[in-house]
N, C-alpha and C positions, 0 to 999 in steps of 0.2 A: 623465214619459214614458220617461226612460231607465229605469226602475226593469220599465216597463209590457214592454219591448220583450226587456230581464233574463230576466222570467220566461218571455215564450213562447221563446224560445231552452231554459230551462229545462223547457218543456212539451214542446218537439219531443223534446227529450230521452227523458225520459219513455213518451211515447208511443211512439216506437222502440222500446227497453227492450223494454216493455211487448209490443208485438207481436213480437219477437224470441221473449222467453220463450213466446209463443202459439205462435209455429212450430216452437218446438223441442217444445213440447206434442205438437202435431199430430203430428210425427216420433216421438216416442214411444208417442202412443194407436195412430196407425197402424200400429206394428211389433209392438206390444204386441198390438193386438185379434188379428192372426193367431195371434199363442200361445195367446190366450185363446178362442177360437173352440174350439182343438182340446181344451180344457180343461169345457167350460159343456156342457151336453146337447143337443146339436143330432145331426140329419142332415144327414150332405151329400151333395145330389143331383147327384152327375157321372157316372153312367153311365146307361144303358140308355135312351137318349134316343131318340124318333125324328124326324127330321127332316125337313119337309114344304115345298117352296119352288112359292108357287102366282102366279102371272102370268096376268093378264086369265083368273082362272077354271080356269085348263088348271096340272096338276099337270107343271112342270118336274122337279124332284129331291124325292126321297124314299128313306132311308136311316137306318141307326141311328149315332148321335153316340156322345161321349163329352164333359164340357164340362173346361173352357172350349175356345172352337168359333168359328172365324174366319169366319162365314157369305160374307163377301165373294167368299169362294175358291172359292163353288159357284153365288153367285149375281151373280159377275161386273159388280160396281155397276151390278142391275139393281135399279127399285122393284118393289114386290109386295108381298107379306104369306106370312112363314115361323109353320108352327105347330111346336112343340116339345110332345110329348104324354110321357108317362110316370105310371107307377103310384105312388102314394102311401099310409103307412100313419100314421093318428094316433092311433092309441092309446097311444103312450107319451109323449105330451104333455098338458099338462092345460090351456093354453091355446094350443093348434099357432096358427103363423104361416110364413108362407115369406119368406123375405128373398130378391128377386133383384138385387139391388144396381144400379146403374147400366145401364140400356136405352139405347138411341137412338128414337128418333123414338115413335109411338104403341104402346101396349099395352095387352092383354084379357086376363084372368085367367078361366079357366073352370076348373071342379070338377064333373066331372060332368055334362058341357055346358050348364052353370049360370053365365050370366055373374058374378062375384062383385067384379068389381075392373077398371078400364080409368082409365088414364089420358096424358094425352100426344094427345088424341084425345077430338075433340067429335063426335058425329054423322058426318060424313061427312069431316071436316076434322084432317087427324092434324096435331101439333106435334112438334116436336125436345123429346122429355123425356127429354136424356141428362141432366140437371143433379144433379136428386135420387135420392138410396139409397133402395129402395121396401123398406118391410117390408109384408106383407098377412095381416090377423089371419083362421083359419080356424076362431075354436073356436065359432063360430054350428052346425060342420056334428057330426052326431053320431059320436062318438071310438069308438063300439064299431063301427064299421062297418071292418073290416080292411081295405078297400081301395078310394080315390079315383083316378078318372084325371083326372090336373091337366094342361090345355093351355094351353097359353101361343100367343099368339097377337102376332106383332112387324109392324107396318109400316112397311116397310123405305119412306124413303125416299131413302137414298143408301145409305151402307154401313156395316158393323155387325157387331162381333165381342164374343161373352158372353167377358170377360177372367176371369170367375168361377162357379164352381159356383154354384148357387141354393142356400140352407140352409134347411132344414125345422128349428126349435125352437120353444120359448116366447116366446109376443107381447111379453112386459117385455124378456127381454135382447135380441132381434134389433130391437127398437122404438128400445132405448136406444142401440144401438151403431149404427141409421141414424140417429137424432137425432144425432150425435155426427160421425158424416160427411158427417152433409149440413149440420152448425153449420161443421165447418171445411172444409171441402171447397168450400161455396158463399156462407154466410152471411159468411161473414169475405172472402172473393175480393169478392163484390159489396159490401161498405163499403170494402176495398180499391181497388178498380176507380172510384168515387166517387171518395175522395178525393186519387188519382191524376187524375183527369180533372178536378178542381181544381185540380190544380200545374201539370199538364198548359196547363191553358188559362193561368195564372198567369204563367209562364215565358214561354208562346209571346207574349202581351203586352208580356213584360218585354222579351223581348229585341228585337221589331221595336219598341219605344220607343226603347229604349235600343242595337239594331243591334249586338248580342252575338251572334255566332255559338256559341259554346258554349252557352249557352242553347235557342238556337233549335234546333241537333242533340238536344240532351235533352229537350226540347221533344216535337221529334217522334219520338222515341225512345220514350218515354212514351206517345205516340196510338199507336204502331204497337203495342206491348205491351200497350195495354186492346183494341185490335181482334184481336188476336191468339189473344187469351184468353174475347173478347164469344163466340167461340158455345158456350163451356161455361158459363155462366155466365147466359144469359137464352134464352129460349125465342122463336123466330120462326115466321111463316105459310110452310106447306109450299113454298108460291109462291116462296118467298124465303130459305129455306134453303141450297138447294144453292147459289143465284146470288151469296150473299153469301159461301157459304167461298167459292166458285169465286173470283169478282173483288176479295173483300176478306183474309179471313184467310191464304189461302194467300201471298199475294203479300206481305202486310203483313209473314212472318217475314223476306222479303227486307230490306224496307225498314227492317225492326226492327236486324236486323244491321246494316247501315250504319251506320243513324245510331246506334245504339247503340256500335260505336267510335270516331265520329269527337266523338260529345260527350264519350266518357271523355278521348279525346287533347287534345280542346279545354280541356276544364274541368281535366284535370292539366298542362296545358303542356307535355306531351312530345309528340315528334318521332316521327311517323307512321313507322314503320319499314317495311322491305320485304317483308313478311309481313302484316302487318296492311294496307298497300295491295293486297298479292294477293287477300286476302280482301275487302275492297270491291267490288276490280274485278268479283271473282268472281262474288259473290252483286249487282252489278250487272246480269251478264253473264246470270245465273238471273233476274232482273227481267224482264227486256227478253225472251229467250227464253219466259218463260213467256205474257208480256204479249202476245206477238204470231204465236207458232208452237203451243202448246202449247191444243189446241181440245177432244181427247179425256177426259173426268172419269174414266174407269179410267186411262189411262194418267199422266193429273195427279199421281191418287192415290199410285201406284208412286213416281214421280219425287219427289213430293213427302216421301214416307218417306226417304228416300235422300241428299235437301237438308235434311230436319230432322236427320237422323245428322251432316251437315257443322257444319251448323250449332253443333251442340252441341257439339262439338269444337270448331269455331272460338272459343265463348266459354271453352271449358278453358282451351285455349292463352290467353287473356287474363288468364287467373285469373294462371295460371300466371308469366304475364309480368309482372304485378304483385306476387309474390311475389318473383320476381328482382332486380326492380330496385330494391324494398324493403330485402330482406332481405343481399340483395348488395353490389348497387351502394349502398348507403346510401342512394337517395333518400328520405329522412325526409318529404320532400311527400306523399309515397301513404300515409302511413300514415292518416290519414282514409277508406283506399279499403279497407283491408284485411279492415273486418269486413263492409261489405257484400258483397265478392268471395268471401271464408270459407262465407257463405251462399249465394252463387249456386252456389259451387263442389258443396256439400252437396247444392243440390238440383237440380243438371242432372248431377250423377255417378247420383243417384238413378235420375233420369228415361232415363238413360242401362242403367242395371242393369235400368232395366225395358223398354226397349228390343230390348235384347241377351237377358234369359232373360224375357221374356210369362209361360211357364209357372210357372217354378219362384218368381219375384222379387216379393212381395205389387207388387199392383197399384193404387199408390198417387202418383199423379203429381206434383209439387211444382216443378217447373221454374217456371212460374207464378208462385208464392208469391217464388219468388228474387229476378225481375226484378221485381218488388212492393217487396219488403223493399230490394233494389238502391235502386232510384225513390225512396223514402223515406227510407233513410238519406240519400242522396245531396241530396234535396230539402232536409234541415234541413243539412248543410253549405254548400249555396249560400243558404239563407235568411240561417245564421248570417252569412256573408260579406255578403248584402244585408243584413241589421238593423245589423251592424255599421258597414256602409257608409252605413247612415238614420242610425245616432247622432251617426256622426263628420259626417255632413252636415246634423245636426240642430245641433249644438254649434257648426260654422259658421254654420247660418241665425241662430243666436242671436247669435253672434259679428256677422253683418252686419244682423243687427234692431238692435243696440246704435250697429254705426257707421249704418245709418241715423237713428235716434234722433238721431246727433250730426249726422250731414248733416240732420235734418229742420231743427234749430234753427239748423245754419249756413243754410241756406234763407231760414229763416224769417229770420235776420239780413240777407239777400242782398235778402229781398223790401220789408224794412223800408229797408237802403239805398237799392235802385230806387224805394223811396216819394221819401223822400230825393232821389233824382236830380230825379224827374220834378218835384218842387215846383224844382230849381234848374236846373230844364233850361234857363232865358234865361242863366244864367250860364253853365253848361255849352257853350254855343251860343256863347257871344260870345269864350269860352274855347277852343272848337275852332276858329272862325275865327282866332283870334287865334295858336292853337296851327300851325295851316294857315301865315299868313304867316310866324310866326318858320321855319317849317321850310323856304320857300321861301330867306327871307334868307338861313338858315343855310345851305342846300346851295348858296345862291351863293357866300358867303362861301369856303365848302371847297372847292368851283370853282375859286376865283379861288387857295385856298389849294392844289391841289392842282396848278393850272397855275406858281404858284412852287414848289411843292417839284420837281415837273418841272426846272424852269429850274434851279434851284441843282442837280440830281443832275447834270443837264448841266453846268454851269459845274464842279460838282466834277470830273466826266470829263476837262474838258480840262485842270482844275489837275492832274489823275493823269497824263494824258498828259504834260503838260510837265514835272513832275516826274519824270517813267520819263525823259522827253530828259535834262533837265539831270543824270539819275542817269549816263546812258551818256556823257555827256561828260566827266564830272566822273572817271568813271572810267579817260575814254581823257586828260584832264591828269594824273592820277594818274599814267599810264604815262610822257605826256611829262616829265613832274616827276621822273621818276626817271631818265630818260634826263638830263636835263640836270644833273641833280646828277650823275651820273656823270662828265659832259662838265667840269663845275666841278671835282671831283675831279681828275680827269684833268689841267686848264690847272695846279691848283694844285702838282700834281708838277711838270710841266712849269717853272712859275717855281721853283719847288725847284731843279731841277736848270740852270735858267738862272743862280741866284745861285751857284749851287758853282761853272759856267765864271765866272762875272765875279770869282769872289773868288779864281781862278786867274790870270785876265787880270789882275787888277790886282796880283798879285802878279808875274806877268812885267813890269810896267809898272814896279813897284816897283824889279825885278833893270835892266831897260833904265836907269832914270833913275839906278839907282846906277854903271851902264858910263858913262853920259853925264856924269854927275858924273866917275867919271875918263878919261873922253876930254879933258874941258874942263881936269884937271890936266896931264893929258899934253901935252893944246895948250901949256899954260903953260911947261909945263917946254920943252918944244919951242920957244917963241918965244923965252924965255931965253937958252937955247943960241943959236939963230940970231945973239941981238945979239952973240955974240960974235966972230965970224966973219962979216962981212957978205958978201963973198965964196961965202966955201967954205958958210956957213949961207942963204944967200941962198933957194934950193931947200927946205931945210930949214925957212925960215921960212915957205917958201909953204905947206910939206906943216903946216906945226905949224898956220897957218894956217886952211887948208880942215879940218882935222881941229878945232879952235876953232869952227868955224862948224857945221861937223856937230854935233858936242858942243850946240851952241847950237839948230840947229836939232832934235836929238833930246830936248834937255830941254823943249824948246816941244811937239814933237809927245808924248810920254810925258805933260807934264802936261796936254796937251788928253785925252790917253785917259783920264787917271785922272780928269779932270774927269768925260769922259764917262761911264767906267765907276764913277764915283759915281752918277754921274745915272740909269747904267741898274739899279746895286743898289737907287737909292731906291724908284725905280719897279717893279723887281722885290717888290721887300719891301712896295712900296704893292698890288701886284697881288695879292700873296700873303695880305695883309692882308683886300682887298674877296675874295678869290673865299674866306676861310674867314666872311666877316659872309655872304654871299652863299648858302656854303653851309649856314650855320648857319639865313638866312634861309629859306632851302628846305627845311631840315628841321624848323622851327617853322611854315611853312607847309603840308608832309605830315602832321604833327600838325592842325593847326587843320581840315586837307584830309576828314581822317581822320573827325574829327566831325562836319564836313559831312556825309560820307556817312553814318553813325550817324543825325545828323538825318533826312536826307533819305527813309532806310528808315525811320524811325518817320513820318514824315511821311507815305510812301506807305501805311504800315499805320491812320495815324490816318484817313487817306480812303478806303481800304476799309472801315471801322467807321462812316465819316460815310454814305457808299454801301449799308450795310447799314441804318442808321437810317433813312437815307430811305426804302430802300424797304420797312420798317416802318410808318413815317409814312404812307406812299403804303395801303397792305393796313388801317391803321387808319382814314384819312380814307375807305376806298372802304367799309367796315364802315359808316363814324357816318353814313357819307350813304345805306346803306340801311335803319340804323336809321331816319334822319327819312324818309325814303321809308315804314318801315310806320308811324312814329308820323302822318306823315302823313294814312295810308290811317285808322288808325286814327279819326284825326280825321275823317277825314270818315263814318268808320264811328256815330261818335258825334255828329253833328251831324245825320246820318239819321234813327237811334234817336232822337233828342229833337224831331225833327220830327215 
């Protein structure tokens, strides 16, 4: 199939080609036959013409021509029937013929007012017979006769200009060179026009299938270009001539321009520019005016020469803009565009030169052929784009025939389980019931598990709370611990400096008890003395005496102090003793204090962690219990099924 799809992509090809080289044929025969005309034996009849413009019977104008002859201009796109008479000589022919090339509407050939030739026109009922080049063979009539008066006899019925002399030569070459214009001229437009209105229809399918705007603009881009070109191209009832340029053709160049840019911008992806939307609007603008104010057929006419001149221009300017953006801006995208625009350019420049000099410019129209050749190249680049979009989708269908293939056999394994099931469906059954109550049990269970882990997050809270207390006390003893070790400090100097006074005191008690030791000598010596003299000592003895007794009574009082001032160093030194165990107690206890609080913060961190787990615990038990919630449903999903 891919192989099948290869070659018509390779056939469009081809066929392109293939009609390209034909147009540029045509372009050739047709520049060439003008040289060759003035070259081959012919006459050519452009002067001395007269001309007869006859309306319901009654001769309107009448005057001598010269051709080619714009009749319109005298007879005001009236109908009627114009005769053109003139003298003729055949003797320097050996088989005379007259070629009048392209007419409009019905014609009579007279010789001598001998009708010889009429075509375009049955009986009373004339046709549009502008399509075919007429040659008309004369050598029936006798060639030694010097001179024939040949009438020509035109019914007019719209308007109608001879773009060409009529030629007097030989039946073979003027026979051959109409066979040859009316081959490309009509014969090749109408297999054109065919199979445009194939793609034509093709496209306009595809894209309301598929809702492709670019399509659908080319689409009808395509209809507006074969109705634009239908009245050169097939012959209609007089009835219906005028009415269909009137309502169809003229209007259809409107509708052709639209959509003839908005499919190129569609189908190249570029961005409508400001020039090219004036030109829509425009020839919008010419749509609707025409459509609804524009009622007069002479004046249509006018207007309508005037809007084909825009027109034609306006597709330059596209050429043109395709070239730039190509050849400039690099857009490498258009380069697919470029050879059909190459041609449209070649032959609306054509159509253009023949516009602008009628007289001088061979009278050879091609514009047609362009938007033809346009339409086709273009048609085998969105096909190629569509075939290649059938393969790559063809390669998937295959790609998903195979994973069907494997889904059919998973299927088919699916259909053979469900066998499977339904022979075990009492098992099954007694299995979802059974499946049913454990999931009851179980979401009691998680219940009841979910109302302790509650309780324990709580009970954790208030162990966190009490631990945050016992952390702030512990901190505010910390302070008082320090204060009081200062306070211990502090007594301990203070015994300090209590044992330096007592070890002073008892060194005064020491100096007192050594004065008392000799007061009590001094008494001695003193009583001695006295016995000497009892008399004169007698006073002496008393003073030696009470100085004995003081001596006695200060060695009593000094050794009571040094008693006591022992008792108060023991005590000092015992004081001194407990307040450094005391203080040492207090700082073995700020140490052990110390790691409390250590403890205590890992403590508080280890129940934040236990606070996070639970409410883990709590987000997983709420999880398992809507799992049995759908194994649940499940179950009863499947105890339905097996019902």
């Amino acid at each position: 199939m891919d192989k099948f799809f290869e070659n018509i992509i390779s056939y469009l090809k081809i066929v392109t080609l293939a009609l390209t080289i034909i147009l540029l044929f045509t372009f050739v025969f047709a520049y060439s036959g003008v040289l060759l005309e003035k070259k081959v034996k012919t006459e050519i009849l452009n002067d001395d013409w007269q001309f007869t413009f006859i309306k319901n019977d009654q001769i309107i104008e009448n005057l001598s021509i010269s051709l080619p002859f714009d009749i319109s201009n005298y007879i005001n796109f009236q109908s009627g029937k114009v005769i053109l008479t003139k003298k003729i000589n055949l003797t320097n022919f050996n088989n005379p013929a007259i070629r009048l090339g392209k007419l409009s509407d019905g014609v009579e050939i007279y010789l001598d007012d001998l009708l010889i030739y009429e075509y375009g026109k049955k009986d009373n009922i004339v046709f549009s017979a502008y399509n075919f080049d007429k040659t008309i063979p004369l050598f029936k009539f006798d060639k030694n006769t010097n001179e024939y008066e040949l009438k020509i006899v035109l019914y007019i019925l719209t308007n109608v200009s001879i773009n060409k002399p009529f030629i007097l030569g030989e039946y073979e070459q003027l026979e051959f060179r109409s066979t040859w214009v009316n081959f490309f001229d009509v014969i090749i437009k109408r297999f054109l026009f065919l199979i445009i209105l194939v793609i034509s229809i093709i496209f306009f399918y595809i894209s309301l299938k598929e809702k492709r705007k670019d399509l659908l603009y080319f689409s009808l881009s395509s209809i507006f270009v074969l109705i634009f070109s239908s009245n050169q191209l097939f012959e209609y009832l007089p009835i219906n001539y005028i009415k269909f340029n009137y309502f169809f053709v003229y209007k259809s160049m409107y509708l052709m321009a639209i959509f003839f840019f908005l499919s190129f911008f569609y189908l190249s992806k570029e961005k409508l520019n400001i020039l090219a939307k004036i030109i829509i609007i425009l020839f919008s603008i010419f749509f609707i005016i025409d459509l609804l104010f524009i009622n007069n057929y002479s004046f249509r006419r006018k207007v309508y020469t005037y809007e084909l001149f825009l027109g034609i221009l306006s597709f330059i300017y596209l050429v043109f803009y395709v070239y730039y953006s190509y050849f400039h801006l690099k857009k490498k995208e258009l380069k697919k565009y470029i050879l059909p625009f190459t041609i449209l350019f070649f032959t609306i420049t054509n159509d253009l030169l023949v516009f602008i000099f009628p007289s001088s410019y061979p009278q050879f129209y091609t514009m047609i052929y362009g938007f033809e050749f346009y339409i086709l190249i273009v048609s085998r680049i969105i096909l190629n784009q569509l075939i290649q979009t059938y393969i790559e989708t063809d390669k998937k269908n295959r790609e998903i025939n195979n994973s069907n293939e494997e889904l059919k056999n998973y299927l088919d394994g699916i259909s053979k389980s469900i066998n499977l099931l339904q022979k075990n469906s009492k098992l099954f059954e007694e299995t979802s019931h059974e499946l049913i109550q454990k999931s009851f049990n179980t979401k009691d269970e998680i219940d009841i598990l979910k109302e302790k882990v509650r309780d324990l997050t709580l009970l954790n809270n208030e162990i966190h709370k009490v631990d945050t207390k016992i952390l702030e006390l512990s901190e505010s003893q910390i302070t008082t611990g320090n204060e009081l070790r200062n306070l211990i400090e502090q007594n301990s100097s203070n015994f300090n400096y209590m044992r330096e006074n007592l070890n002073i005191a008892k060194e005064f008690s020491n100096q007192i008890e050594d004065i008392s030791k000799q007061t009590v000598l001094l008494g001695l010596n003193a009583s001695i003395e006295s016995t000497k003299s009892a008399e004169f000592y007698k006073s002496f003895a008393v003073v030696a005496q009470e100085v004995k007794n003081l001596a006695s009574k200060s060695n009593d009082l000094v050794y009571k102090i040094k008693l006591i001032a022992d008792d108060i160093i023991v005590s000092t030194n015992s004081g001194i003793d407990s307040s450094k165990l005391l203080s040492d107690y207090f700082e073995e206890f700020y140490k052990n204090f110390q790691e409390f609080m250590v403890i205590l913060n890992q403590n508080q961190i280890i129940h934040k962690g236990i606070e996070d787990n639970f409410n883990d615990i709590s987000f997983s038990i709420s999880r398992l219990s809507n799992i049995i919630d759908d194994l649940d449903n499940y179950a009863e999903v499947l105890r339905n099924q097996i019902i």
